[in-house]
C-alpha positions in Angstrom: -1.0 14.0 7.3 -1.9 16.8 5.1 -4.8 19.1 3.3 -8.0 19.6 4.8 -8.2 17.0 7.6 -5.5 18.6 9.8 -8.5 20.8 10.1 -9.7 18.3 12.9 -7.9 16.0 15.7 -5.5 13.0 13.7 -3.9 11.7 16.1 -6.7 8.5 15.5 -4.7 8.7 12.8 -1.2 8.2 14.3 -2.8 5.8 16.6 -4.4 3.9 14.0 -1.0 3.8 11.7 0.7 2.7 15.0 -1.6 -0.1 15.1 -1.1 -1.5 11.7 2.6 -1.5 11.7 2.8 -3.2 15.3 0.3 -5.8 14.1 3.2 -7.8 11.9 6.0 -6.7 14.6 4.0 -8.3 18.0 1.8 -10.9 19.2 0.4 -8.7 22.3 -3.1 -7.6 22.0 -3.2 -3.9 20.3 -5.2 -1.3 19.9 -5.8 2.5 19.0 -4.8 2.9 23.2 -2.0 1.1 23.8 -0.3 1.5 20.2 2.1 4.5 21.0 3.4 2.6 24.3 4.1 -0.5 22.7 5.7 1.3 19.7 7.9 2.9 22.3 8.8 -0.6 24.1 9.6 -2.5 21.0 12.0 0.7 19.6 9.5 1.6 16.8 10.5 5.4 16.3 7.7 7.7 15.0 7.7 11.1 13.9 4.1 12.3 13.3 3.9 15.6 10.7 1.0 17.7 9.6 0.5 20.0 7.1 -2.6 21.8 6.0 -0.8 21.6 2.3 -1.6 19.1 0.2 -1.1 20.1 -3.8 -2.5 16.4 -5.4 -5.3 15.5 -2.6 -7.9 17.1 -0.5 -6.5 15.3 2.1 -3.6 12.5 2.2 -1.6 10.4 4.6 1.4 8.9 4.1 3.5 6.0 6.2 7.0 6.0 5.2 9.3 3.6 7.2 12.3 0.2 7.3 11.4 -3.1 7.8 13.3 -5.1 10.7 15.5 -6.4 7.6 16.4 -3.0 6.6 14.0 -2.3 3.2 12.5 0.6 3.3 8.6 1.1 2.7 6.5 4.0 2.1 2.9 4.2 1.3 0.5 6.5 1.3 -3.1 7.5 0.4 -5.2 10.3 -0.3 -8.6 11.8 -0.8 -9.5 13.0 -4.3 -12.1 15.3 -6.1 -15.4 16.3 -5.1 -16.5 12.7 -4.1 -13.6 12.4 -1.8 -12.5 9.1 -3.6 -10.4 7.2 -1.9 -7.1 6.7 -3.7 -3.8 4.9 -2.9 -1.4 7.5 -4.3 2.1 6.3 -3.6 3.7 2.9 -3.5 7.2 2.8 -2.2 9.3 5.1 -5.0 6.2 5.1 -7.3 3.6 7.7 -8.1 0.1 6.1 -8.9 -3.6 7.1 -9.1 -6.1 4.0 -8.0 -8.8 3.6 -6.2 -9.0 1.9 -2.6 -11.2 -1.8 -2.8 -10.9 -4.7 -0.1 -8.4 -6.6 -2.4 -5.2 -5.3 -4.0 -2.4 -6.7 -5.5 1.1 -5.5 -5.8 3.4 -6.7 -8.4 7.3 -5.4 -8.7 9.2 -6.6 -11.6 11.5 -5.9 -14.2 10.2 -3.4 -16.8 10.1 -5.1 -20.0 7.4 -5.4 -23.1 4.8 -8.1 -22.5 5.5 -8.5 -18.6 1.7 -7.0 -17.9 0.6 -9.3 -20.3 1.7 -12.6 -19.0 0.4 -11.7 -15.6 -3.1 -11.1 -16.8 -3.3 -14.4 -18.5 -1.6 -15.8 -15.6 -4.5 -14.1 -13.7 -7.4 -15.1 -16.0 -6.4 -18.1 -16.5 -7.6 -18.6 -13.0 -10.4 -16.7 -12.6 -8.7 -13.5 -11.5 -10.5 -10.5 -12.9 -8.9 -7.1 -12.4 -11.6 -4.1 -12.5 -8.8 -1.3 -12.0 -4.8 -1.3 -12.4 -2.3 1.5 -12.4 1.4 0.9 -13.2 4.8 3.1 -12.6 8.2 2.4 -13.8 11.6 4.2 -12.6 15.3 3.1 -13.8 13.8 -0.2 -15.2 11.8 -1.4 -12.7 8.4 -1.5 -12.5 5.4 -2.4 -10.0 2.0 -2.9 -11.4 -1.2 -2.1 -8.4 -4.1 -4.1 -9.1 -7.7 -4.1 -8.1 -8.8 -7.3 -8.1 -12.2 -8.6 -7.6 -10.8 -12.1 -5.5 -8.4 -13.3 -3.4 -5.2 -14.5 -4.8 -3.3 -17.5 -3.1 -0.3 -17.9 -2.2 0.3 -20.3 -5.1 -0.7 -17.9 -7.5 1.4 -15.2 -6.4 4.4 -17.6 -6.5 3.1 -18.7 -10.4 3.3 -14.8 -11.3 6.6 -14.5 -9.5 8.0 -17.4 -11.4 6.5 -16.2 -14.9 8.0 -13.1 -14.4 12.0 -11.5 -14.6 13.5 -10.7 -10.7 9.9 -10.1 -9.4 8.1 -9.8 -6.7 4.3 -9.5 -5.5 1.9 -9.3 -2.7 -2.0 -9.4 -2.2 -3.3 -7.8 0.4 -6.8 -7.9 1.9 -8.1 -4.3 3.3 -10.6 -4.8 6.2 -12.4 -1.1 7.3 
């Protein structure tokens, strides 16, 4: 956690990043209470940093982590300008600048000309619009976020997997 916030308690915040992570990792009822014990009893490690620094954000928290199968994951999020948008700023290895909505999706593939392309179709062609999109590349790989305005099923996702070169993709739902 960094920038202005550490100005005030945040460990709701460490609580509430415990909480999401557990969610996919155990069955057991959870919440912002019993988070940290059942993090310790299922052999989640956490090691919770603040910093009243923060160069790019007001204020930004980052989760940085590796999955039971060993792939590392880092994500984090931040508070920008004189509105206090709220951004998602980092996506595993890749710098971005979008804007928080209540569906995102997350597209990793291999960073060639027309790949964007064929997704949107792919997407419009079913109804998908997408408001807002940032994409980053590194050592020719790419991963495209996505504001979109729907849900996207699972059969969708697998259509833009298929269309594209070794890629991947997720949608998530954010709930407040």
């Amino acid at each position: 956690v960094r920038g202005e916030v550490t100005r005030h308690d945040v460990t709701v915040l460490r609580a509430g990043a415990l909480k999401g992570v557990l969610a996919r990792l155990t069955p057991l009822p959870l919440s912002l209470v019993n988070a940290a014990e059942l993090a310790r009893e299922t052999g989640v490690f956490v090691r919770f940093a603040t910093s009243s620094e923060s160069p790019a954000h007001c204020s930004a928290l980052a989760i940085r982590g590796v999955l039971p199968d060993g792939t590392p994951l880092a994500v984090a999020g931040g508070l920008s300008g004189h509105k206090r948008t709220h951004k998602l700023v980092e996506v595993g290895e890749h710098e971005i600048d979008l804007g928080l909505t209540g569906r995102m999706l997350f597209l990793w593939y291999t960073d060639e000309p027309g790949a964007i392309g064929r997704a949107g179709q792919i997407l419009g062609a079913d109804g998908v619009n997408i408001p807002a999109m940032a994409v980053a590349r590194s050592d020719g790989r790419a991963m495209a976020a996505m504001s979109v305005d729907s849900d996207v099923p699972d059969s969708l996702v697998h259509r833009l997997v298929a269309a594209l070169d070794e890629a991947s993709a997720r949608f998530v739902r954010l709930t407040p």
